[in-house]
C-alpha positions as CSV (number, residue, x, y, z in Angstrom):
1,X,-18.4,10.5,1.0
2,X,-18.0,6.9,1.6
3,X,-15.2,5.4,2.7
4,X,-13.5,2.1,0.4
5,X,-13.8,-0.6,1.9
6,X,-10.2,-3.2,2.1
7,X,-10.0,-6.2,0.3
8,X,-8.5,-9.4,1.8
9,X,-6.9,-11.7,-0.5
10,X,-4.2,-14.4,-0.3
11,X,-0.7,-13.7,-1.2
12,X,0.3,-16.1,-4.2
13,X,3.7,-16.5,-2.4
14,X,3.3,-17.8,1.3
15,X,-0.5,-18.3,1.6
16,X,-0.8,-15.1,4.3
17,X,-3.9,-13.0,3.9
18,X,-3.0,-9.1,2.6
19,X,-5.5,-6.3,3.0
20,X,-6.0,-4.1,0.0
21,X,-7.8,-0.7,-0.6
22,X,-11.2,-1.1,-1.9
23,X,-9.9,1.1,-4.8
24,X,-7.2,-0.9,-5.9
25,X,-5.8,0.1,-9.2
26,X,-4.7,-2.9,-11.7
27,X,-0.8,-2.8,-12.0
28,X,-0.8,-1.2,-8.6
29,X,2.2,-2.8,-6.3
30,X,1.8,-4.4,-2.9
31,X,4.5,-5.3,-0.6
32,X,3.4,-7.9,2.0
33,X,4.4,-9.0,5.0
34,X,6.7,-12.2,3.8
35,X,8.6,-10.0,1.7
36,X,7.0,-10.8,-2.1
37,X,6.3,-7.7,-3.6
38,X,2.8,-8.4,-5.3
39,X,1.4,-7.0,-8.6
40,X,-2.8,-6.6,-8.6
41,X,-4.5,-7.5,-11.5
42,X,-8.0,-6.6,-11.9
43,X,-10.0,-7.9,-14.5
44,X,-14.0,-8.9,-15.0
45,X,-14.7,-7.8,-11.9
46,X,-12.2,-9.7,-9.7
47,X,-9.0,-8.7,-8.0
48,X,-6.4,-11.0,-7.7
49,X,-2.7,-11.0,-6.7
50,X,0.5,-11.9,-8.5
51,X,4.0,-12.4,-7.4
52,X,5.6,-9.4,-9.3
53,X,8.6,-10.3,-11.5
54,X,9.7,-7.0,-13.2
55,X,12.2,-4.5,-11.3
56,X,11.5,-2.1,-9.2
57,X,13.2,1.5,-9.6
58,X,14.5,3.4,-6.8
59,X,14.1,7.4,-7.0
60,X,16.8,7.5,-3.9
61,X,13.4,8.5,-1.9
């Protein structure tokens, strides 16, 4: 089995590098570093990062 391999893109917000999965999911969330919580979007083979503007629900977990 081979492992994924991380993905190192530039958050949108303060410029940082983030380290994805390999396997990244579109829609999945990302919280970085700065504090931006970041939406991926995948699309024609490209992954990219957006600053995420919806809300976030909290379970109480």
């Amino acid at each position: 089995m081979m492992k994924a391999s991380k993905l190192k893109l530039k958050c949108p917000v303060c410029g940082l590098p983030v380290e994805i999965p390999g396997d990244v999911m579109d829609g999945e969330l990302v919280e970085h570093d700065c504090g931006a919580t970041l939406e991926v979007k995948v699309g024609k083979g490209e992954v990219e990062l957006v600053e995420f503007e919806g809300s976030i629900e909290d379970w109480g977990e």
